[in-house]
N, C-alpha and C positions, 0 to 999 in steps of 0.2 A: 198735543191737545191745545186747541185755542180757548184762551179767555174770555171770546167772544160769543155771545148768543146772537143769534139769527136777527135780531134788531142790533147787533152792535153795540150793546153797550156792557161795558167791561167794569162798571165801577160800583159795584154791591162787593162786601166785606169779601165772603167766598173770589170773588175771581180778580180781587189784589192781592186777595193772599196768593190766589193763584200764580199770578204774576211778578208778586215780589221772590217768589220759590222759584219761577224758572230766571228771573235778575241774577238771583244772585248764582247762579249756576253758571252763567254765562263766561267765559275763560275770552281773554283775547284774542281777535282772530289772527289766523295764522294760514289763511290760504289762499289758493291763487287768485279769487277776487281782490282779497286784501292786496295781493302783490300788485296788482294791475292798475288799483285806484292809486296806489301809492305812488305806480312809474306815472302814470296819468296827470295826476297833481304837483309830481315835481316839474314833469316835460313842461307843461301848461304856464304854470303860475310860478315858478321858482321859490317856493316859500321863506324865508330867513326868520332864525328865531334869533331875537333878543333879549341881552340879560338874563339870562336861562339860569345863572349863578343864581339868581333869585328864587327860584322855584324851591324849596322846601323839600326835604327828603321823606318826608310826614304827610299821610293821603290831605288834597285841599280840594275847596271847593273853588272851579273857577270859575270866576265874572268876567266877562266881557263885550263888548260892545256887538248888537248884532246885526247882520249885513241883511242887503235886498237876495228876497230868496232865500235868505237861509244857508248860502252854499256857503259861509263860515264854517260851518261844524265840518263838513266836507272838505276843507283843507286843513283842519285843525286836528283834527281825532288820528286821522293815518300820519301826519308829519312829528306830533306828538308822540305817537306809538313806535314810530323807526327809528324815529332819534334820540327818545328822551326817554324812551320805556315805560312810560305812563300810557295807559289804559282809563283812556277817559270815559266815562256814562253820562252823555247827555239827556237831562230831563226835558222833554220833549212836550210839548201844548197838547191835548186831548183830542182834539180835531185830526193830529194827524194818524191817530190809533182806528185799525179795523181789522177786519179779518183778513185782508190781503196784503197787511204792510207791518203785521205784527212780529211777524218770523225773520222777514228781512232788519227793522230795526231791534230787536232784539238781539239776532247774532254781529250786530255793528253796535252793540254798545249801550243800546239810547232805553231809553225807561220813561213809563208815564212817565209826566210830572205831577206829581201826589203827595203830600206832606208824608204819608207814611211808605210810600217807595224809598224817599229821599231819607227817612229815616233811619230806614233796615240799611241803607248801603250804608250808610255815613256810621251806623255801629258794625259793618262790617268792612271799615276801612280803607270806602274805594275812593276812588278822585271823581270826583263830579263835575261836571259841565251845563252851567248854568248862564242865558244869554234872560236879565229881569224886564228886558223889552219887548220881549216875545213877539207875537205875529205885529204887534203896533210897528217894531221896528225893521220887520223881516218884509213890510208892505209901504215904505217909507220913501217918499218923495227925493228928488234931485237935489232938492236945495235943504233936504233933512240930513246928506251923506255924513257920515261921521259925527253923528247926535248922539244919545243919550234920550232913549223916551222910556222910562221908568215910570210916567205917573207918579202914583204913592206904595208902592210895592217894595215893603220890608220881608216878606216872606223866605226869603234867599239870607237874611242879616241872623233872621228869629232862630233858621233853621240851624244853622252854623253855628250863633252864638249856645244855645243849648247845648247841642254834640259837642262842643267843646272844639271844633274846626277851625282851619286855618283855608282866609280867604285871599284866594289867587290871581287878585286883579292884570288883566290884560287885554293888551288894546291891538287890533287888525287893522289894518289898511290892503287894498285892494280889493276884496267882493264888492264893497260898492259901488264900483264901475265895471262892474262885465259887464254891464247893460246902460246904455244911456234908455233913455225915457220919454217913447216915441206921442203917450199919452197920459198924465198920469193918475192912479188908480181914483183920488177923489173927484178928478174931473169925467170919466169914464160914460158917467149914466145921461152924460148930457150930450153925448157926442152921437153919430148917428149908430156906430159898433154900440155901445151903450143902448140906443134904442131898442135896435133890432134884439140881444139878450133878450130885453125887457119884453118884447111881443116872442120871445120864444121858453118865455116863463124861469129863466136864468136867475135876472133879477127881482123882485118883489120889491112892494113892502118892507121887507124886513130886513134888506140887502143896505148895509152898512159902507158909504163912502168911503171913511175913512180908515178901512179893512181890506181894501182893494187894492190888488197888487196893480201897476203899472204895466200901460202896453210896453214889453221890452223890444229893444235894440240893441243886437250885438255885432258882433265882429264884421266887419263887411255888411251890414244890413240884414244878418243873418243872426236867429235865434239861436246859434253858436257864444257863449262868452268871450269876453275880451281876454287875453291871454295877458291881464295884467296882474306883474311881479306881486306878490305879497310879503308883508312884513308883521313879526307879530312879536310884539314886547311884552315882556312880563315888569310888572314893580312890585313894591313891598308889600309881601305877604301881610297880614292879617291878622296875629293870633290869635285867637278868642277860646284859648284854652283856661284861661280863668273863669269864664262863665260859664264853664260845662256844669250843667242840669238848671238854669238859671236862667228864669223868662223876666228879659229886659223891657223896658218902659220904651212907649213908642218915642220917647226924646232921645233915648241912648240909641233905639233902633236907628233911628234916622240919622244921627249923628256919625254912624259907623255906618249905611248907607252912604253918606253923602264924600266922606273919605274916601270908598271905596271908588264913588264916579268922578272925583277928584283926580286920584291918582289915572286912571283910563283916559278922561279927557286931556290931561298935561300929557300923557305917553302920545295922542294923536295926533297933538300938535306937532311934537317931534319926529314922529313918523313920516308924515308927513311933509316937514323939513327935510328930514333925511331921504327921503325918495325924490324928492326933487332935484335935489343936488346930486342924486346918482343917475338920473336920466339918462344921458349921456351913454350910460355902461351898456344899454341896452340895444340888439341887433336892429337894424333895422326894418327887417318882417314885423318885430314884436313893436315896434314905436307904430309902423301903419297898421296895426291890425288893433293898435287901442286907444286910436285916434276917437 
């Protein structure tokens, strides 16, 4: 049964309850797609996780920095699941919810993002996956690659610090380059592909530049990604188990915010270091194909 009516919209009280009831039903998957994306992600992108000793044996919520595309959660949730045994639920933007994309992200994990989705899991002690720069950062310029576009968004700090959660800062490198950036999205409505949209009713009005993903370029000139290695560090958890039932002042919000993108941003630096100086290790197919 979908939580969706025939206009698509899933967010009157009945059909979150609806959907918080089949969340948490949801068990880790355990079958051949899962196998496939798995071999897929490791052949592709070689993932490496770091500091892992870090990671908390106590369900957390994690923060991290998020990529063009989106295709973070897609290397993170299956390399997490085979290796680490965590079963992450990423809270997912509202735009990407319909009737045709409900069943699929539902059995891979992912859940509105809704205060009271995040709730029910977080009292029913799952690990959450939370990226607080959502589509700003998932449609993010060449020269924004390994940014932090948070805005003013404590909502991720509020949520945790009440549940009494533990935050699982971590930082990626590699999705930001599958794609170099043939045009990019806030330049787009001026260029002549940009026009023609606009006389084919695409864009409007109401069509927001800086929400616009970029023309991509991958591998070979081809809409294929770049087969570039990933690396993905975790640093010090978070506890915010003293504040559990305890709504913080937006100074402490933000202060434990800004920690949070503290630690992420010093782990990119390093990541970043550290891939560079492993360059070298890398075959030569995969050095021309991520040119």
């Amino acid at each position: 049964m979908s939580i969706f009516d025939q206009d698509n919209q899933p967010f009157d009280d009945a059909n979150l309850a609806l959907h918080i009831e089949r969340a948490l039903a949801i068990a880790a998957p355990d079958d051949r797609l899962d196998a496939v994306i798995y071999r897929i992600v490791q052949r592709l992108f070689k993932p490496t996780l770091v500091n892992t000793e870090n990671v908390p044996e106590q369900p957390c919520l994690f923060i991290g920095n998020h990529a063009l595309f989106a295709f973070d959660g897609a290397i993170l949730a299956p390399t997490m699941l085979r290796q680490m045994g965590r079963f992450l639920r990423p809270l997912g933007d509202k735009f990407l919810w319909n009737s045709a994309s409900e069943e699929f992200l539902l059995r891979r994990g992912a859940v509105i993002g809704h205060p009271d989705v995040c709730a029910a899991l977080m009292d029913a002690g799952e690990d959450l996956l939370v990226f607080p720069g959502g589509a700003h950062e998932a449609t993010k310029t060449e020269a924004e690659r390994y940014t932090l576009l948070w805005k003013q968004r404590l909502g991720f700090v509020r949520m945790a610090a009440y549940h009494g959660y533990r935050i699982m800062p971590f930082a990626m490198v590699g999705p930001d380059e599958f794609y170099s950036h043939l045009v990019e999205g806030e330049d787009l409505p001026d260029t002549a592909l940009g026009k023609l949209l606009t006389q084919l009713g695409v864009f409007n009005e109401n069509t927001r530049p800086d929400m616009l993903p970029p023309v991509p370029l991958g591998a070979l000139g081809s809409l294929f990604p770049k087969p570039q290695r990933c690396y993905i560090q975790f640093g010090e958890a978070v506890d915010l188990s003293a504040y559990r039932g305890k709504k913080l002042g937006k100074k402490q919000l933000h202060t434990l915010r800004q920690q949070v993108a503290d630690d992420i941003e010093e782990m990119l630096g390093d990541l970043l270091r550290y891939r560079e100086r492993h360059k070298r290790e890398d075959g030569l197919l995969r050095r021309l194909l991520t040119v």
